[in-house]
ZAKEKE-914183 format. One record per residue: x, y, z of N, C-alpha, C in turn; residue in three letters. Coordinates in steps of 0.1 Angstrom, whole numbers, plus 2048, in hexadecimal, padded with zeros to 3 digits. Example, Ala and Ser with C-alpha at 12.3 -4.5 7.8 and 13.67 -1.06 7.14 Angstrom:
% ZAKEKE-914183
ATOM/nX/nY/nZ/caX/caY/caZ/cX/cY/cZ/rest
ATOM/884/7C7/84E/87B/7D3/84E/884/7DF/84E/ALA
ATOM/880/7EA/847/889/7F5/847/881/800/84F/SER
END
This chain:
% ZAKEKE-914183
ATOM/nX/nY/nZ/caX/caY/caZ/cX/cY/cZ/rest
ATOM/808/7F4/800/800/800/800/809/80C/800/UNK
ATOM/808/815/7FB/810/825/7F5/80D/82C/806/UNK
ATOM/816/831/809/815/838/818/80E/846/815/UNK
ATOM/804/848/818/803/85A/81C/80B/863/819/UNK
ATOM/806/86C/812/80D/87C/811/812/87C/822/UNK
ATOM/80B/880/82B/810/888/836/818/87D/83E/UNK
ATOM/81B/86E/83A/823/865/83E/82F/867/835/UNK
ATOM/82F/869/829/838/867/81B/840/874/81E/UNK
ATOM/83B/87F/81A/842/889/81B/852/88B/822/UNK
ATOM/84E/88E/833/85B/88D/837/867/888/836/UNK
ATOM/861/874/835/86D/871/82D/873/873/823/UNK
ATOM/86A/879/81B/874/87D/80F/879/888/810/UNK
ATOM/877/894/816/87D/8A0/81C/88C/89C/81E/UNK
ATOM/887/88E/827/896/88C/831/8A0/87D/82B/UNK
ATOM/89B/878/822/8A1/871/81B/8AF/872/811/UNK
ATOM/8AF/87F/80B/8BB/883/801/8C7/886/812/UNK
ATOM/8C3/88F/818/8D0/893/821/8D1/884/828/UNK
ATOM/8CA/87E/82C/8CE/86E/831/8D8/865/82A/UNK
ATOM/8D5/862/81A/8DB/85D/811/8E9/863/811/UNK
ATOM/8E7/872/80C/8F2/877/80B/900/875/81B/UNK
ATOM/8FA/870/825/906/86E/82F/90A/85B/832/UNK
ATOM/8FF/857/824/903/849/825/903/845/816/UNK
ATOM/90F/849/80D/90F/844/801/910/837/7FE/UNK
ATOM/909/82D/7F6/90B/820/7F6/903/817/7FF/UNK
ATOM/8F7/81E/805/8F4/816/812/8E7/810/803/UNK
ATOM/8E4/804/811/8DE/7F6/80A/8CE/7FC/80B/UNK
ATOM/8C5/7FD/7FF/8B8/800/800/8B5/7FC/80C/UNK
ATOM/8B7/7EC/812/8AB/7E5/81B/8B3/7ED/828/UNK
ATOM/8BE/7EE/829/8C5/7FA/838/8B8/80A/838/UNK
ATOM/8B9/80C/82C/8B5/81A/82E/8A5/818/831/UNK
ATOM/89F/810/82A/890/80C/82D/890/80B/83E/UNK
ATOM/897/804/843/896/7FC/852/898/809/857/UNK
ATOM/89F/815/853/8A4/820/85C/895/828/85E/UNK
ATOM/891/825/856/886/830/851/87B/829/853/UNK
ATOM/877/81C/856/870/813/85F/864/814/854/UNK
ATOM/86B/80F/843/860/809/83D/867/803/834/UNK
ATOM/85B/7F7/82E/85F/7ED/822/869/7F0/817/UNK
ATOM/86F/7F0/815/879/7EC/805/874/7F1/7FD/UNK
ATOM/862/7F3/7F8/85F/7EF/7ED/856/7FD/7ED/UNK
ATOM/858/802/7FE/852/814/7FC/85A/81C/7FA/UNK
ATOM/868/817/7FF/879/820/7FE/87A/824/7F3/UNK
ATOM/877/816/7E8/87B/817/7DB/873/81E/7D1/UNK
ATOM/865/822/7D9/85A/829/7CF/85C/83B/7D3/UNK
ATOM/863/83A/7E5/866/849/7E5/873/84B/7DC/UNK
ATOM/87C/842/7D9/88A/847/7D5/887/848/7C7/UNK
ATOM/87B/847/7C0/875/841/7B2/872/852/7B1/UNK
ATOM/869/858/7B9/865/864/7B8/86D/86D/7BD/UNK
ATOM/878/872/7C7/882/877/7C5/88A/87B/7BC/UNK
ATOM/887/86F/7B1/893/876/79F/882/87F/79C/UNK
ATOM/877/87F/79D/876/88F/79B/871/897/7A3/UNK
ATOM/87B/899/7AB/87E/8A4/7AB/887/8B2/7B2/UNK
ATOM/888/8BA/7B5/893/8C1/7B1/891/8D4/7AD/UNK
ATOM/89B/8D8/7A7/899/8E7/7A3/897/8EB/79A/UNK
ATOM/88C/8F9/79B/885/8FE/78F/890/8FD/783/UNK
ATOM/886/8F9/776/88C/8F3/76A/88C/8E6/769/UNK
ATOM/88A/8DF/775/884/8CD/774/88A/8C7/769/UNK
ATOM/898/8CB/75F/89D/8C4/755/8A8/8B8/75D/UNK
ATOM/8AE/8B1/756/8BB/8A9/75B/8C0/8AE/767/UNK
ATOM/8C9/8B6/767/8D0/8BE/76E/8CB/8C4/777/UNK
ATOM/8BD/8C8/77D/8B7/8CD/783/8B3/8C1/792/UNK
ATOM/8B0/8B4/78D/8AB/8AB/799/8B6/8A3/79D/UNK
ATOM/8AB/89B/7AA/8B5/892/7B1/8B6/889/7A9/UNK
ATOM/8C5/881/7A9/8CB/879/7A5/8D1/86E/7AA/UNK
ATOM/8C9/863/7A9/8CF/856/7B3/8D7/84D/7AB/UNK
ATOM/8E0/848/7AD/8E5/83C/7A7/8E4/82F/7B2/UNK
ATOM/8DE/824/7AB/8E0/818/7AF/8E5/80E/7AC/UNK
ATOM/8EF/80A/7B1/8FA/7FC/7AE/8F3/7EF/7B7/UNK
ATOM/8F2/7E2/7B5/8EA/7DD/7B9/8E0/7E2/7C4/UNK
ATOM/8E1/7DB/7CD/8D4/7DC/7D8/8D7/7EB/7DE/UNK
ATOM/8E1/7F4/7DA/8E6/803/7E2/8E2/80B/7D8/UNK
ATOM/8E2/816/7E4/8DA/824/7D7/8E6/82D/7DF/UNK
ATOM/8EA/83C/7D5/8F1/845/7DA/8EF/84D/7D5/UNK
ATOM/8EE/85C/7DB/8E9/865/7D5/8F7/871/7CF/UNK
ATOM/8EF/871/7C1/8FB/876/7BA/8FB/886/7B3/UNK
ATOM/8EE/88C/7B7/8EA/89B/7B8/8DE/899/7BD/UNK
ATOM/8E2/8A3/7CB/8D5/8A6/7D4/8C9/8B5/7D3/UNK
ATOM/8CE/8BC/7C8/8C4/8C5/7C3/8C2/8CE/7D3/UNK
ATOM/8CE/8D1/7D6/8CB/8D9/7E3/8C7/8D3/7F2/UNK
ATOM/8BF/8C5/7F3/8BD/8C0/7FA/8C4/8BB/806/UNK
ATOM/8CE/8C2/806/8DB/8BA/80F/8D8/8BC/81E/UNK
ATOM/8CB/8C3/825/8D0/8C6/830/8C4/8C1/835/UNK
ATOM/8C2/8BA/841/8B4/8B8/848/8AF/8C0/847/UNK
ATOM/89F/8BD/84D/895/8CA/850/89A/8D2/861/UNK
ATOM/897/8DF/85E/899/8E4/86E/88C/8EE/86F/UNK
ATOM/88D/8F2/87A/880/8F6/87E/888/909/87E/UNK
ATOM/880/90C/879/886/920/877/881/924/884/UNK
ATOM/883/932/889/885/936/899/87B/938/896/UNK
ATOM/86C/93C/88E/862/940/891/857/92E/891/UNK
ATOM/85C/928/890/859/91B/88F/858/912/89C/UNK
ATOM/86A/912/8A3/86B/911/8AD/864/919/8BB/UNK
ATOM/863/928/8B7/859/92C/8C2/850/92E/8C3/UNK
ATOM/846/925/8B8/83C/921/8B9/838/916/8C0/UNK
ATOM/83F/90E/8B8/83C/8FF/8C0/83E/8FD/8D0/UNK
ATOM/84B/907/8D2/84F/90B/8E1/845/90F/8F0/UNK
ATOM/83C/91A/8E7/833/91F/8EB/828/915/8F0/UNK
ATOM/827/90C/8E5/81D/905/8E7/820/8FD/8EF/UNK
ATOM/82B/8F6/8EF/833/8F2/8FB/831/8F6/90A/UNK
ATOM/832/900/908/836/908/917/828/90A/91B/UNK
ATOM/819/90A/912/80D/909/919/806/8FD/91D/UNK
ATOM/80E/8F1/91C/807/8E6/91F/812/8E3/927/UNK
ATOM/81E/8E6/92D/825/8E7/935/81F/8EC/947/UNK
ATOM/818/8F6/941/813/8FD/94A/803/8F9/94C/UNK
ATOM/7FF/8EF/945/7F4/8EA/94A/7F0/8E0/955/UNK
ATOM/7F4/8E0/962/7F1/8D7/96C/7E9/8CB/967/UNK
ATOM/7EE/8B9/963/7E5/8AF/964/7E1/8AE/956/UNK
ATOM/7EA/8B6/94B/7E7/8B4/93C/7F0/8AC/938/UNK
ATOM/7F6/8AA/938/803/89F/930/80C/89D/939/UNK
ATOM/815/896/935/81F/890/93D/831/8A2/939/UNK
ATOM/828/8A3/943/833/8B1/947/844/8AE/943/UNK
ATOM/84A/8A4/94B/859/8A1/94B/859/89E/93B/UNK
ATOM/851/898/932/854/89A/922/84F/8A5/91E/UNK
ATOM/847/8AF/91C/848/8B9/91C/857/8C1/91D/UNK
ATOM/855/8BF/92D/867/8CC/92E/874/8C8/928/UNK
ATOM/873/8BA/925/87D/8B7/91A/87D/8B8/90D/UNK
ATOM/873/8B5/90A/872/8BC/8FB/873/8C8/8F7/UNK
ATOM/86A/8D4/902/870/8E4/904/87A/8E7/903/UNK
ATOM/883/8E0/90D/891/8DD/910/89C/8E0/902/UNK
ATOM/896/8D3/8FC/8A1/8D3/8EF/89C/8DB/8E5/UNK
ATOM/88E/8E0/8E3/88D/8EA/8D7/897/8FC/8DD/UNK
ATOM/895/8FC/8EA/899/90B/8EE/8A7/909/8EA/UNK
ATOM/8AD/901/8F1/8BD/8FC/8F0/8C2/8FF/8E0/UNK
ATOM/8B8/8F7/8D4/8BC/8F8/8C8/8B8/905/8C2/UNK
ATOM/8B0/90D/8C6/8A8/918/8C1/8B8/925/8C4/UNK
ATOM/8BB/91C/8D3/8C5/92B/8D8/8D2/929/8D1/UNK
ATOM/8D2/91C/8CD/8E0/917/8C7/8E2/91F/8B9/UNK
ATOM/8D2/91D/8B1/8D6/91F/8A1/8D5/92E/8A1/UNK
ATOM/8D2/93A/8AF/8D1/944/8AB/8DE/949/8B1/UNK
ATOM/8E9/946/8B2/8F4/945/8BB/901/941/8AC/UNK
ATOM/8FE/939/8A6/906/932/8A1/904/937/892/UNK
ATOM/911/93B/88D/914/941/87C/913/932/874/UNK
ATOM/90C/92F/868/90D/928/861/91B/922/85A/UNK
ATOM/925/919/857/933/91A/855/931/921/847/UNK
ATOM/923/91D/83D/924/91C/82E/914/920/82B/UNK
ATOM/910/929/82E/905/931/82E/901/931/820/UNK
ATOM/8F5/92B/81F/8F1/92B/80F/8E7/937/80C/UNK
ATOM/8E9/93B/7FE/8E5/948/7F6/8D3/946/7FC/UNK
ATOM/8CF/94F/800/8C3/954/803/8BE/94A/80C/UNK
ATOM/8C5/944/812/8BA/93B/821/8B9/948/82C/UNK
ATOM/8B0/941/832/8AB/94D/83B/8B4/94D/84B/UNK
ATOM/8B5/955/854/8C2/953/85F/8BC/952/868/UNK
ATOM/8C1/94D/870/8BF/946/87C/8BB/94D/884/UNK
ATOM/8AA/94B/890/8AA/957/897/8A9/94F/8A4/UNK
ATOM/8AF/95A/8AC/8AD/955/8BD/8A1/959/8C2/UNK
ATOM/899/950/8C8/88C/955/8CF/88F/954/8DC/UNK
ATOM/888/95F/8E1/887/95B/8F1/87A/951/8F8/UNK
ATOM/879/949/8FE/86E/945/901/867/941/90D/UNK
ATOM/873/94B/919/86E/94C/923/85E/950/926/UNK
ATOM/85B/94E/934/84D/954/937/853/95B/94B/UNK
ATOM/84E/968/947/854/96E/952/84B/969/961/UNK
ATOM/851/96A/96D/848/960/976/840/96A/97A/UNK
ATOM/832/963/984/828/968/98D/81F/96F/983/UNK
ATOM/816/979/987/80D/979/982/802/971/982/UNK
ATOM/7F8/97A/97F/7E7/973/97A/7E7/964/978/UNK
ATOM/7F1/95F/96F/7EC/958/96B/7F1/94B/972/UNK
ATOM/7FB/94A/978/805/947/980/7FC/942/98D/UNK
ATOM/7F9/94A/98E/7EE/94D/99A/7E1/941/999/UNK
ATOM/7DB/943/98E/7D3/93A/98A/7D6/92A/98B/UNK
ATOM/7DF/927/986/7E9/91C/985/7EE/916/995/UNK
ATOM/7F0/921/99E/7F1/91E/9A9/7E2/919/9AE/UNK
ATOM/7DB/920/9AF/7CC/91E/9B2/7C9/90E/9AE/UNK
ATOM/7CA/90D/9A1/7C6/8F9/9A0/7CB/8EF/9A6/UNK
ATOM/7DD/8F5/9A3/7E4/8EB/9AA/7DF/8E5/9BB/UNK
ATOM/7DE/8F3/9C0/7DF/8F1/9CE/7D0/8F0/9D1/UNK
ATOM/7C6/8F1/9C8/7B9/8EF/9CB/7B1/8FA/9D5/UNK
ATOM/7B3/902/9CF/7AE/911/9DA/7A7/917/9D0/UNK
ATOM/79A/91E/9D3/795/926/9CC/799/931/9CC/UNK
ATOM/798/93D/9BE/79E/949/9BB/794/953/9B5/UNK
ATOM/799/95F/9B9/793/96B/9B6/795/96F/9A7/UNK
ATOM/792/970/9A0/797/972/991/790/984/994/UNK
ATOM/796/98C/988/791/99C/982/796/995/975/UNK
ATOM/78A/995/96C/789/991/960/785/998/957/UNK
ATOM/789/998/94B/783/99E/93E/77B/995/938/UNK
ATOM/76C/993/937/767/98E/92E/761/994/91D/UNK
ATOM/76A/991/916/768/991/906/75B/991/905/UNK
ATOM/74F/98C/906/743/98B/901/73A/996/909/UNK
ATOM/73F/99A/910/737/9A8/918/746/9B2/915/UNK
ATOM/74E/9B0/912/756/9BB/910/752/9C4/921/UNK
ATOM/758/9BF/92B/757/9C4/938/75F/9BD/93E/UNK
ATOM/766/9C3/94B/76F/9BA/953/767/9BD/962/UNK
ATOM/767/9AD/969/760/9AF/975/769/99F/97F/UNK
ATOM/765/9A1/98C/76A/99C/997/761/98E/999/UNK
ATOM/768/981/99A/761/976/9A2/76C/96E/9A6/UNK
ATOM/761/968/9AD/767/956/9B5/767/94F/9B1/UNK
ATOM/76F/947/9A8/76B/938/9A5/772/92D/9AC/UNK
ATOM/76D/922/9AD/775/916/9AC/77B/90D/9A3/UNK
ATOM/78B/912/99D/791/90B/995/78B/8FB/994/UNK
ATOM/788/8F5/98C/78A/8E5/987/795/8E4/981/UNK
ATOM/797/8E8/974/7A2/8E0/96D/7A8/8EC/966/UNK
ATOM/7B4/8EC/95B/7B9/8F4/94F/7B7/8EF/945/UNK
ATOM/7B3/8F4/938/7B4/8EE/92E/7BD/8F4/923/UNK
ATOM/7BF/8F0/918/7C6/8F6/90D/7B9/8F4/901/UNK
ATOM/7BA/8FF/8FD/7B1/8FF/8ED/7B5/909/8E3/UNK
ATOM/7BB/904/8DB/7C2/90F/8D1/7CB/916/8D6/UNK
ATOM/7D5/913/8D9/7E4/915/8E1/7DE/922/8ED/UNK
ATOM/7D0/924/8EE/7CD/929/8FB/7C9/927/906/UNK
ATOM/7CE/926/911/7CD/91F/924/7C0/922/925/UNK
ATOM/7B7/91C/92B/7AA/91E/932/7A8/91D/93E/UNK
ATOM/79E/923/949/79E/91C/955/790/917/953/UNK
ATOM/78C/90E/958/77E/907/95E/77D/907/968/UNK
ATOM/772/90E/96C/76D/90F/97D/761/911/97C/UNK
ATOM/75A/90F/98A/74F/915/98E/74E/921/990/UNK
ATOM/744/929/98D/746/937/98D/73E/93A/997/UNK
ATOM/73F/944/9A0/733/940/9AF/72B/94C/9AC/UNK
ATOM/732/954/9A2/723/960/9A1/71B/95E/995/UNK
ATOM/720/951/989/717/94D/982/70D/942/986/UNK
ATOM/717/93C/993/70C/934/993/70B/926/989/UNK
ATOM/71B/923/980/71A/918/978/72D/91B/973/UNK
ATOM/72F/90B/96E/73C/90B/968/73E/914/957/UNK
ATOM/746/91B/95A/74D/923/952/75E/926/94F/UNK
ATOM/75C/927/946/76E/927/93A/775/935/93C/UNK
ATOM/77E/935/943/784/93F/946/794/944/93C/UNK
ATOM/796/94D/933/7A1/949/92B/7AD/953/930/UNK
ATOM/7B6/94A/939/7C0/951/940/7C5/95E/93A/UNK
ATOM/7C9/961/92B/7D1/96C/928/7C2/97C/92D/UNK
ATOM/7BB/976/930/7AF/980/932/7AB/97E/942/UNK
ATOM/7B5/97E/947/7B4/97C/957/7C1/989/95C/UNK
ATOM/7B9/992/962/7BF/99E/967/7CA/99D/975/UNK
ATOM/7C0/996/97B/7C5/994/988/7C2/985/98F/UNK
ATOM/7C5/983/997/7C3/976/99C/7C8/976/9AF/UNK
ATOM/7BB/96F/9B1/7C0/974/9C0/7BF/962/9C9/UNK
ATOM/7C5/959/9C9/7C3/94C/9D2/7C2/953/9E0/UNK
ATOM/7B3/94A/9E0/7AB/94A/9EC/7B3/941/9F6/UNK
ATOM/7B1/941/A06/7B1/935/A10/7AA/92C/A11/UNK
ATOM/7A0/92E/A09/794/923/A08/797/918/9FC/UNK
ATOM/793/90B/A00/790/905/9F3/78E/905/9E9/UNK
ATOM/78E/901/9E1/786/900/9D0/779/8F6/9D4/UNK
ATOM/76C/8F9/9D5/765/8EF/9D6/75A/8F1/9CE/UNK
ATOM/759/8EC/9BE/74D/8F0/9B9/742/8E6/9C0/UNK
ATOM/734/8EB/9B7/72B/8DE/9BE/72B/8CF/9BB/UNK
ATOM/726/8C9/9BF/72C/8B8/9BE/720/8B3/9B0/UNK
ATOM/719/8BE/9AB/713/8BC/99E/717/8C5/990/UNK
ATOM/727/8CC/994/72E/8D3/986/734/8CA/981/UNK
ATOM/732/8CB/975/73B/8C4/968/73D/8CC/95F/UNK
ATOM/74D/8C6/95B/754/8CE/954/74D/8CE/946/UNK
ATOM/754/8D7/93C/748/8D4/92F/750/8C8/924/UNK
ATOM/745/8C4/91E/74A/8B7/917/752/8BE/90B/UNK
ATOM/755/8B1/901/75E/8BA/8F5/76D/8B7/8F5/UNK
ATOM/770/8BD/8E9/77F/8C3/8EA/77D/8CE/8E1/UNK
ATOM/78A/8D3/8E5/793/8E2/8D8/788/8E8/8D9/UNK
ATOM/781/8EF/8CA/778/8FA/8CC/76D/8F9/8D1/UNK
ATOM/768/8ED/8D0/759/8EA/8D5/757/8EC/8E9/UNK
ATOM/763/8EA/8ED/760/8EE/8FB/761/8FD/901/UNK
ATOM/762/906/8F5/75F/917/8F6/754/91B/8EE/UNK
ATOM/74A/912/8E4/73B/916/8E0/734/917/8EF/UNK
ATOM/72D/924/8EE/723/927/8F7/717/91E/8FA/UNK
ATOM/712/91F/907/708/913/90F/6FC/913/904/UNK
ATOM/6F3/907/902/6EB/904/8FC/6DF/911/8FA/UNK
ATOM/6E0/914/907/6D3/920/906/6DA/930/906/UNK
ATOM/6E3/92E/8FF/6E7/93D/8F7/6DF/93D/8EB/UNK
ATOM/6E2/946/8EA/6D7/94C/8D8/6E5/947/8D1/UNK
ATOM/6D7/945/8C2/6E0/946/8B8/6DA/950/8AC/UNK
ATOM/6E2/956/8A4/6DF/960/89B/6E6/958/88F/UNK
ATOM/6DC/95C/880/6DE/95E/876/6E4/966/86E/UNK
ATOM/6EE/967/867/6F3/973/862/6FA/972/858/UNK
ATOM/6FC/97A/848/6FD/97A/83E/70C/985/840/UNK
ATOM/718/982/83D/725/984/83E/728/989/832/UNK
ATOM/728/996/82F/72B/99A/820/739/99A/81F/UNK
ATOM/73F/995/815/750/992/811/75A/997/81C/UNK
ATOM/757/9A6/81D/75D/9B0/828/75F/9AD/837/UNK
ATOM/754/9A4/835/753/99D/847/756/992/84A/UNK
ATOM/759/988/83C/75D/979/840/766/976/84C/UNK
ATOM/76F/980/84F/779/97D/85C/770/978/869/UNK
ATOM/760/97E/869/75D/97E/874/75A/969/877/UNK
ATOM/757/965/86C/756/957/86E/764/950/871/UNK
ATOM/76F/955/86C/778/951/86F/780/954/882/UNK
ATOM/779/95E/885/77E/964/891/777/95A/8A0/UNK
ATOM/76A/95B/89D/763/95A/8A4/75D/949/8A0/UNK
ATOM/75A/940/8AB/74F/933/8A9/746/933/8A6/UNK
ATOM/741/92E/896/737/92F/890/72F/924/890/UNK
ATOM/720/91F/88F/714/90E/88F/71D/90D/885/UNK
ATOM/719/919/875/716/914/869/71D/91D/864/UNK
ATOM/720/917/858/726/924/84C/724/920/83C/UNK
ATOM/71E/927/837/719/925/829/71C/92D/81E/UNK
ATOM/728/92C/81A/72C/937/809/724/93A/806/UNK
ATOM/722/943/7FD/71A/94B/7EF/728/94A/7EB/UNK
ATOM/71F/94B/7DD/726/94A/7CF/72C/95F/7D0/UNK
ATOM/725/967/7D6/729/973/7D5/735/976/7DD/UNK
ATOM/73A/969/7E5/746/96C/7ED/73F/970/7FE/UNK
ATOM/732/975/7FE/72D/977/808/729/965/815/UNK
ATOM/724/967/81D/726/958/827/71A/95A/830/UNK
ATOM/710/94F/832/705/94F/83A/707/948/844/UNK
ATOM/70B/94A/84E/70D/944/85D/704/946/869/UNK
ATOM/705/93A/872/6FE/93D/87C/707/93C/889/UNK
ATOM/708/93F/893/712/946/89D/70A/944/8AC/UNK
ATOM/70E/93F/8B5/70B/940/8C4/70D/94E/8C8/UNK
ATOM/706/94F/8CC/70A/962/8DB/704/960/8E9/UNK
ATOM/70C/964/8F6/705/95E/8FE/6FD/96E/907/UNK
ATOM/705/97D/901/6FF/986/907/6FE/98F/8F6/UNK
ATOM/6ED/996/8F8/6EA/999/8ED/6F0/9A6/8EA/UNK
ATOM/6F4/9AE/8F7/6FB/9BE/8F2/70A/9B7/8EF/UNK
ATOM/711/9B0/8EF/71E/9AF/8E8/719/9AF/8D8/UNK
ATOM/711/9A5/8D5/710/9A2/8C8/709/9AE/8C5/UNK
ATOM/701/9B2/8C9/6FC/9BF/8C3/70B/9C6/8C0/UNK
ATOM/713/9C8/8CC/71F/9D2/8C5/724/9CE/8BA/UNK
ATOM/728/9C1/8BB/72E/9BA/8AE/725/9BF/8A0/UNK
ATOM/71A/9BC/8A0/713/9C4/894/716/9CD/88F/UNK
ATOM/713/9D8/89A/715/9E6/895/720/9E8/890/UNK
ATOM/72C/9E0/896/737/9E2/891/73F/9DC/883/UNK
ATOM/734/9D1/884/732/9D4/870/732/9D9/867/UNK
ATOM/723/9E3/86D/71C/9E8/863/717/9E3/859/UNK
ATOM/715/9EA/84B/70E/9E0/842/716/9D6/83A/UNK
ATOM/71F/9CF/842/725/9C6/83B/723/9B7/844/UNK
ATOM/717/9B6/84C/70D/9AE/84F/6FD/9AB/84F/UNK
ATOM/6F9/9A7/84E/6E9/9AA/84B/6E4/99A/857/UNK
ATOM/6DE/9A2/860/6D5/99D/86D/6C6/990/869/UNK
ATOM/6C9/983/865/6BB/97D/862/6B3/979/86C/UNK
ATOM/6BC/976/876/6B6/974/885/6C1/972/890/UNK
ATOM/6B5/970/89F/6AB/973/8A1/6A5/97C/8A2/UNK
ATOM/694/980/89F/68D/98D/898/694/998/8A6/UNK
ATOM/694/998/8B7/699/99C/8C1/6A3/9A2/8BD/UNK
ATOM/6B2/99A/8B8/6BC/9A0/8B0/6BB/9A8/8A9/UNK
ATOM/6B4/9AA/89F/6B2/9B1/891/6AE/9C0/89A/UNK
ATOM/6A2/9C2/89F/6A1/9C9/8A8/6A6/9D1/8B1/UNK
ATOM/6AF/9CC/8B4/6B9/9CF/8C1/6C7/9D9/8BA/UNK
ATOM/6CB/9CF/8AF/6D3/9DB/8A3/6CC/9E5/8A1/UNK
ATOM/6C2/9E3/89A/6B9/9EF/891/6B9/9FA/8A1/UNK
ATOM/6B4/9F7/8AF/6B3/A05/8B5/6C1/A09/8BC/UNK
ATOM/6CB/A01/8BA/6D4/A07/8C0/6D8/A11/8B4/UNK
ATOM/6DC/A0A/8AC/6DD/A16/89C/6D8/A20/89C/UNK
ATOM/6CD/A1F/89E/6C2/A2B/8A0/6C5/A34/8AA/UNK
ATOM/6C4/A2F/8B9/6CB/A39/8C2/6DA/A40/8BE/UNK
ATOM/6E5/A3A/8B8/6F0/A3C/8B6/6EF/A48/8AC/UNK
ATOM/6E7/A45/8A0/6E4/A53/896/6D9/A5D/89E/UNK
ATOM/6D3/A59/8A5/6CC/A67/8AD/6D2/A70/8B6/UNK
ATOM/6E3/A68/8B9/6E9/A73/8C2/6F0/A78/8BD/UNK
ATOM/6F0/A75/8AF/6F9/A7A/8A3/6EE/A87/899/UNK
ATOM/6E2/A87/89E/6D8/A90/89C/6D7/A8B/888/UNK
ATOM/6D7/A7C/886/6D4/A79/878/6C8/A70/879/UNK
ATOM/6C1/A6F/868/6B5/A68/869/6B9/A5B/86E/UNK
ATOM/6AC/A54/86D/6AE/A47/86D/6AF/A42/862/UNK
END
C-alpha cells in the first residue's frame, strides 16, 4: 500500500541529506532506518529523480545512482541539509510548550520540560552561532527569548488549583465588554487554541464558567477552599466546542457581506453558508444581547440582521438613538 502524503513527505525532505552522509548504503539498511519496506524506499527514491530546481531539465534534479542492491546520491539539487525549525517556528512551538507546561494535571510535565528544554537550547544555539558556509539567500538565524516573567495574575490562578483554594479573580469579560470582581472555585485548567482557561464555579453566577487567563486582571487566593457544589460539571467537548455559549443563549441569523467575512472567522459560528456574491449567511450563539448589538453597529451596513425579530429591533433603536444625538433623521 503507497504511504500517505503527510506520512511520505518528510521522509523524503529527509532522505537526500541521509543518503548523502551514507554513500553506498544498502536499500534494505536505509528502509529499516526509516522503518519501512524496501519496496516504499524504492517508490520514494523513484520519485526523488523528479525532482529538484526550477527548470526540471537533466541537470536541475536529484540524481541517484544504483549499483546493485545500493543507491548513492550523485546531485542533491540543494537538498543537502535536514529540515530545521526557523526562530519563528521554534517560538512557536515553545510557547505552546510552555502552556501546557503550566497546565497542572494536563500531560506528563517532566516530558514537556525536556522537550522545551532542547528546543530553547537549540533555538539559543542557532541564534548565537555564524553559519561556517552561509548559502545565498537563506534566511538567518533568530534568537528568541521564551522566558515567562514570574508571579502575577496568572501565576496566581495556577497557585489557586494546585493548592485547591478558592480565588478572587477582577476580570475582563469580552462579551459584556466590562471588567467586574468574583469568587470562584477553581476545578481544573484547560488549553484551547494555545489559550489557558480556568474552569470554576462562579459563586455570583451561580453556575460553571470558562475563565480565559490572559483576561484576568488580578487574582487574589482566598484561605478558603475551592469547593464548588457536589452537582457542577465541567463542560463536555474538546478545543472549540468547550467555549460555544450555554444551550439557552440566543442565536442570531446574519448575512456577512464580503467586508465582514472576518467576523465568521474571529468569532464561533452553528453555521456558515457562501454566496456565490462572496457575501456568507451564518448563524452565531450570543449569550448578552447589548454586546451583539454593539457588534452590529459596528458593522454597519456590511451586515444585514435576519434574526431574532428582538435583535433586529434592538439594532434599529440603538441606531436610531445614536443619529438622534447626532440631531440626524432616521
Amino acid at each position: 500500500m503507497t504511504a500517505g502524503v503527510s506520512e511520505r513527505l518528510p521522509r523524503l525532505l529527509t532522505l537526500v541529506p541521509y543518503l548523502l552522509a551514507r554513500p553506498g548504503i544498502a536499500v534494505a539498511d536505509a528502509a529499516a532506518d526509516f522503518g519501512v519496506g524496501e519496496a516504499q524506499l524504492r517508490r520514494d527514491l523513484e520519485l526523488l529523480w523528479m525532482c529538484g530546481l526550477p527548470g526540471y531539465g537533466p541537470g536541475d534534479l536529484v540524481d541517484l545512482s544504483f549499483e546493485g542492491d545500493t543507491v548513492t546520491v550523485t546531485f542533491d539539487a540543494g537538498m543537502r541539509r535536514p529540515l530545521r525549525l526557523s526562530g519563528a517556528e521554534a517560538a512557536t512551538l515553545a510557547v505552546a510548550l510552555r502552556a501546557l507546561a503550566d497546565a497542572p494535571g494536563m500531560v506528563d510535565a517532566d516530558a514537556v520540560q525536556r522537550a522545551l528544554a532542547k528546543i530553547e537550547d537549540a533555538a539559543g544555539r542557532a541564534g548565537t552561532a555564524a553559519p561556517e558556509e552561509p548559502e545565498p539567500g537563506s534566511p538567518g538565524a533568530v534568537a528568541v527569548g521564551l522566558g515567562r516573567s514570574p508571579g502575577g495574575a496568572e501565576d496566581a490562578v495556577r497557585r489557586a488549583v494546585e493548592t485547591g483554594r478558592a480565588v478572587r479573580l477582577t476580570y475582563y469579560s469580552a462579551s459584556r465588554d466590562a471588567v467586574g470582581r468574583r469568587v470562584v472555585d477553581p476545578m481544573r485548567l484547560l488549553l484551547v487554541d494555545a489559550s489557558a482557561y480556568l474552569e470554576a464555579w462562579c459563586r455570583n453566577a451561580e453556575g460553571v464558567r470558562l475563565f480565559r487567563l490572559d483576561r484576568v486582571d488580578d487574582a487574589e487566593v482566598l484561605d478558603e477552599p475551592s469547593a464548588p457544589p457536589p452537582g457542577a460539571r465541567g463542560r463536555p467537548g474538546a478545543g472549540e466546542d468547550l467555549l460555544r455559549p450555554d444551550d439557552g443563549a440566543h442565536v442570531a441569523a446574519l448575512v456577512l457581506h464580503p467586508t465582514a467575512r472576518w467576523v465568521a472567522e474571529y468569532y464561533p459560528v452553528e453555521s456558515l453558508h457562501a454566496q456565490d456574491d462572496g457575501s456568507a449567511r451564518i448563524t452565531m450563539r450570543y449569550g448578552d444581547r447589548d454586546w451583539m448589538v454593539r457588534l452590529l453597529l459596528g458593522l454597519g451596513d456590511t451586515v444585514d440582521v435576519l434574526a431574532p425579530p428582538d435583535l433586529v429591533e434592538a439594532r434599529r433603536a440603538r441606531a436610531r438613538d445614536a443619529l438622534a444625538a447626532y440631531g440626524e433623521e432616521d
